[in-house]
N, C-alpha and C positions, 0 to 999 in steps of 0.2 A: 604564457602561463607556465609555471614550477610545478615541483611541490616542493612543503619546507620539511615535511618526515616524509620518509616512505621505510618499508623491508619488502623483499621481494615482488615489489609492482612497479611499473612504470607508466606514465603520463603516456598514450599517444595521440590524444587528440583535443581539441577543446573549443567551445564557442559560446561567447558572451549572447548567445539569440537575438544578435543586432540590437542589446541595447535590454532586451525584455529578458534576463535569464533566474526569471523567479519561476524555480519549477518542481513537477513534484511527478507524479507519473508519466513514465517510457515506454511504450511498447516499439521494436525494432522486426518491419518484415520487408525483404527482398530491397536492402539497400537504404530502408530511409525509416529515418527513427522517429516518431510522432509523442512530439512533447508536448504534456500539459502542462499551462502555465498553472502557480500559485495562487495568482492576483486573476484580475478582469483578462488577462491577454489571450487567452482560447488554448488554441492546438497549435504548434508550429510543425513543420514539417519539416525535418533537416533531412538532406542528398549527405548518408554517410557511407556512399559505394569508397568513398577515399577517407578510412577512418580519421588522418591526420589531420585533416580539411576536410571537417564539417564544415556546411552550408545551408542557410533556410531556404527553401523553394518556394513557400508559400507558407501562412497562414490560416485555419477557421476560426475566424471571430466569437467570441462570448458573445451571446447576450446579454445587455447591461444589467447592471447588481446581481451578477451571474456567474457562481463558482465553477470556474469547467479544468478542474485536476486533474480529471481522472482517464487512462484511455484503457480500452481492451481491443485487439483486433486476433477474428478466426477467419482467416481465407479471403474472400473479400471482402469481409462486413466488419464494420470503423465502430466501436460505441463509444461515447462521450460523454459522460456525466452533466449533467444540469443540476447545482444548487445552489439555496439564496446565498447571495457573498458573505464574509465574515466582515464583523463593524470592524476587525481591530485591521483589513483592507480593503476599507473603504464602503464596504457594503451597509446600503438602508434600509429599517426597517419598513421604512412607508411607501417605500416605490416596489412594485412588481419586478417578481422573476421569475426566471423560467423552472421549473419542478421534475424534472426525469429524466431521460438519455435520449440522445440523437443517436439515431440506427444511420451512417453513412455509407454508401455502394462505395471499395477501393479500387473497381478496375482500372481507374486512371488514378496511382496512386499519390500525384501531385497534387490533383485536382477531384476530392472525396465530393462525392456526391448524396447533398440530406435525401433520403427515403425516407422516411420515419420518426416519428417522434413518440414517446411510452409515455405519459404525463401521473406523477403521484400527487400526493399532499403535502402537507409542511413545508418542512426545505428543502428536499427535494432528495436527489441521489450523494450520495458521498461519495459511495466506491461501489464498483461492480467486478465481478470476476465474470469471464467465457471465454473457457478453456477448451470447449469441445460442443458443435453443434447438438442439439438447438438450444441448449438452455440457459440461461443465466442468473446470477443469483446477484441480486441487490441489497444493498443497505439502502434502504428508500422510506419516507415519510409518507404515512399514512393518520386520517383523519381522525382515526379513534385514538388515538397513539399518541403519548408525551414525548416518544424521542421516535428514535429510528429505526425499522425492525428488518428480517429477511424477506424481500419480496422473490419469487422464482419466476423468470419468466421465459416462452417459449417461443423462440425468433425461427421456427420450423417456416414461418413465411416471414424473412424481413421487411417488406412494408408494414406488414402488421403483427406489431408483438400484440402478446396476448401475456398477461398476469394468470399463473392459474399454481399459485399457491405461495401462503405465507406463513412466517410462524415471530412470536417475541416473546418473550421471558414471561411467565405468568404473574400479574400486576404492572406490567406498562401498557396498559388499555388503561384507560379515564373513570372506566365504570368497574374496575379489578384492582382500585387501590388498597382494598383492604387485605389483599393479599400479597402485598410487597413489604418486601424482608429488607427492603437498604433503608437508610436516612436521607435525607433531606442532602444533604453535604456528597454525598455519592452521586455519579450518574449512572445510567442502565441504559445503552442503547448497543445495536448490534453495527461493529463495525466491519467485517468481510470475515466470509467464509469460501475455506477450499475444499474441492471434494475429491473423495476417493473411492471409487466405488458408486453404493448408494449411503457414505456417509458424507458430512459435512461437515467439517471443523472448523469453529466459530470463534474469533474475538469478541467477547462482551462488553466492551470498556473495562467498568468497576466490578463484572459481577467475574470477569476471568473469562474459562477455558468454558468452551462449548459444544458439545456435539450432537449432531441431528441424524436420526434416521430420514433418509430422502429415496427411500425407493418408489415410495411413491409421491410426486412431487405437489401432488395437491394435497398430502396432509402430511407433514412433515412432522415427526414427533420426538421429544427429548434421548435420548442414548445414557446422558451425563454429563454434571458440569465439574468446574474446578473454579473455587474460590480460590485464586494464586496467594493472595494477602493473607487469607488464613492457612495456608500450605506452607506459602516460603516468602512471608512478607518482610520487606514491604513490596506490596505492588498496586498496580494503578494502571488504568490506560490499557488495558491488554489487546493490542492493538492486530499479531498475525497471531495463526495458529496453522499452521506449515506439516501436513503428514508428509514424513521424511523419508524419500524412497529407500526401498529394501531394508527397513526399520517396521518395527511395530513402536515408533516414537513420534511426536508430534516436535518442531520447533516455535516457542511462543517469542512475542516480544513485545515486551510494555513501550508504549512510546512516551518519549520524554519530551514532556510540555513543559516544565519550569525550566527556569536559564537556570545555569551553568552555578552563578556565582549565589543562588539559594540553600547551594547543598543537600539538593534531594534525590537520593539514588535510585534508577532506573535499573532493569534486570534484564535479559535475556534467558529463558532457560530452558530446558529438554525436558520435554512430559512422556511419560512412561505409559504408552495404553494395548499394552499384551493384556490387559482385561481391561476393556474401553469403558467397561462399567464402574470403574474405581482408578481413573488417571489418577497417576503419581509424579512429583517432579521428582525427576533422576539426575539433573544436574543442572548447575549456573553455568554460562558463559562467562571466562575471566572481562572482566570491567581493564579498559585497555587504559597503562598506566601512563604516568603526563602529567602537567599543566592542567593540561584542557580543566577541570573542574575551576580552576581560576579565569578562565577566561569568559569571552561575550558569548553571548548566543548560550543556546542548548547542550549539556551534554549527555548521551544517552544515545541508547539503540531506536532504530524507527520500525524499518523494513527489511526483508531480508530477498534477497532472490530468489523469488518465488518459482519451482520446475517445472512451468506450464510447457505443455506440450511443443516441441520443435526448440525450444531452448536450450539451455545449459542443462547438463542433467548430472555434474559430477556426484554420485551421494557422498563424497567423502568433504566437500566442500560447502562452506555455506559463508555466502557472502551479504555482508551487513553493512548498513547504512548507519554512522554515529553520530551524527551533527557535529559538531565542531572538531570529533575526533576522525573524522573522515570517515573513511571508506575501510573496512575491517573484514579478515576473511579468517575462516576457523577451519581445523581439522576436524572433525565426527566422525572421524572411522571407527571410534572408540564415542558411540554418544553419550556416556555414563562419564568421560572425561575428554569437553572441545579445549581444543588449544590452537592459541589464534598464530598465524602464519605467515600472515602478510598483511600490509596498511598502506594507505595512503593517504596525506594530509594538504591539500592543495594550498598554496600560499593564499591569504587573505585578497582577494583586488582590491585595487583602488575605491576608498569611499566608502568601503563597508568596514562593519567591528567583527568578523568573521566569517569561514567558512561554514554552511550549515548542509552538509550532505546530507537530502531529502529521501529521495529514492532512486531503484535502479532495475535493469533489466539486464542480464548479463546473456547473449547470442550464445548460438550452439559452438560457435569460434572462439568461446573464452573470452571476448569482450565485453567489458563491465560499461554501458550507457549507464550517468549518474547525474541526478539534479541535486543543482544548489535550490534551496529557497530564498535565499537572503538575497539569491540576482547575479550570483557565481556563474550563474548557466550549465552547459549539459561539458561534463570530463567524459574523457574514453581513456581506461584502463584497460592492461593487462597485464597478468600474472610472469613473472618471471620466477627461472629460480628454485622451484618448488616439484 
């Protein structure tokens, strides 16, 4: 495997996941990087002690019509998302799936062992952030609920999580419709939050920027939101909300769900919360220039590298995930003006209409783990140069 652009990065490593490389979330601890697939494919397990030569060691299977994206791991405790699949992979509505997260033991980290299972409502878990024992915070489906809201929950004893607090936008409960401020054409559901402190900062999809007092975790209560589309529209999908170290700023990023070639622009940008009470956007991320808007697949920001504890932790760096425009890394030393600094654009493989760089997890060493969704599989970057 190539790439066909790059500025200051370079390829070092790469693996098509024998065949299954639709992927979306990485966590990487003591040598081996656990990849979630896109599709039905589960967990893969890659041996990347020799970043060059990645290798899968083993796989955890999905449960069938069973979306399993997502991984978090603190020490030795594995989480796993469980949600219904999506129809437009495969997933039906008429057949049962599994609904919440697998707690798996890592002391043999080849061979993760289930302890546990957290079971919700709906469709189950999307995404989970745990960053720091016991607690974890969910996007999880619940019964009263039209979409999907914050669940908190306490893995103080991994066998048995415990749910003991939750919060969603006031009118996405079933019985609270007449208190809902969007349309019909909008969604509202709550996609991941990181915390800082005893705050929370929240992706809303359509409703934007989010934040939660969480000091105390069983009643969790508003701080402030940020409608980005009436701030510094257009926006959509407001997918992270990233508190950016030794900053009083947050990093947001809308993900971009339309292709490429519909012409609808995605954003990236810097929210200002030296008074967390009145977030301000302070700056766009440059839209990185190209083709790519003519081309297949997605273009647009997704994810960013997230500086969960024992990881990368440069502040001055923030590295982004652009679907088809690859892999994008910005300077922030100056948050009020990022300028990006380095890229890279892996060659298309065989078979596919583009590269679609998913998401990434970038190690305390400076290496960028990065999933294709389209089936590209897991790239190892690193920075040169800079």
């Amino acid at each position: 495997m190539r790439l066909s652009e790059s500025r200051n990065m370079r390829l070092v490593g790469h693996s098509d996941l024998n065949g299954m490389g639709d992927g979306m979330h990485i966590n990487v601890r003591d040598g081996y990087a656990y990849f979630a697939h896109q599709g039905n494919g589960g967990t893969s397990i890659v041996d990347v002690r020799d970043p060059r030569e990645p290798k899968v060691v083993n796989r955890i299977p999905a449960p069938p019509n069973t979306h399993s994206h997502k991984v978090q791991i603190v020490g030795d405790i594995l989480l796993v998302n469980r949600e219904r699949q999506q129809e437009s992979m495969g997933g039906d509505l008429f057949h049962q799936w599994m609904a919440g997260i697998s707690v798996y033991d890592l002391s043999d980290p080849v061979n993760p062992r289930e302890i546990s299972f957290w079971s919700c409502a709906g469709r189950g878990v999307h995404r989970m952030v745990f960053w720091e024992e016991p607690y974890v915070y969910a996007c999880a489906g619940a019964s009263q609920y039209d979409n999907q809201i914050l669940a908190i929950l306490d893995l103080s004893d991994p066998a048995r999580p415990v749910e003991v607090g939750r919060w969603g936008v006031p009118g996405m409960r079933r019985d609270e419709a007449h208190l809902r401020t969007w349309t019909d054409e909008q969604t509202v559901k709550f996609h991941h939050g990181i915390p800082r402190g005893d705050r929370l900062y929240c992706g809303w999809w359509d409703i934007g920027l989010v934040i939660l007092d969480i000091a105390d975790k069983t009643n969790p209560s508003l701080v402030a939101s940020l409608n980005l589309n009436e701030a510094d529209g257009p926006s959509r999908n407001t997918h992270t909300v990233c508190p950016w170290p030794g900053t009083e700023a947050v990093i947001v990023t809308d993900e971009a769900t339309k292709q490429a070639r519909e012409g609808i622009p995605f954003y990236s940008r810097v929210v200002d919360i030296t008074d967390e009470k009145q977030p301000a956007v302070l700056a766009r991320f440059p839209t990185p220039e190209g083709t790519y808007p003519e081309r297949a697949g997605r273009f647009g920001p997704h994810n960013i590298h997230e500086p969960r504890p024992g990881s990368f932790q440069d502040p001055n760096l923030v590295f982004m995930t652009y679907f088809n425009a690859g892999l994008r890394v910005f300077d922030v030393s100056d948050v009020s003006a990022p300028v990006e600094v380095a890229f890279a654009v892996p060659e298309t493989p065989p078979g596919l209409p583009a590269i679609q760089l998913n998401d990434l997890y970038v190690s305390a060493d400076g290496l960028a783990y990065v999933s294709d969704r389209f089936g590209g599989g897991m790239y190892i970057f690193e920075l040169t140069g800079i």
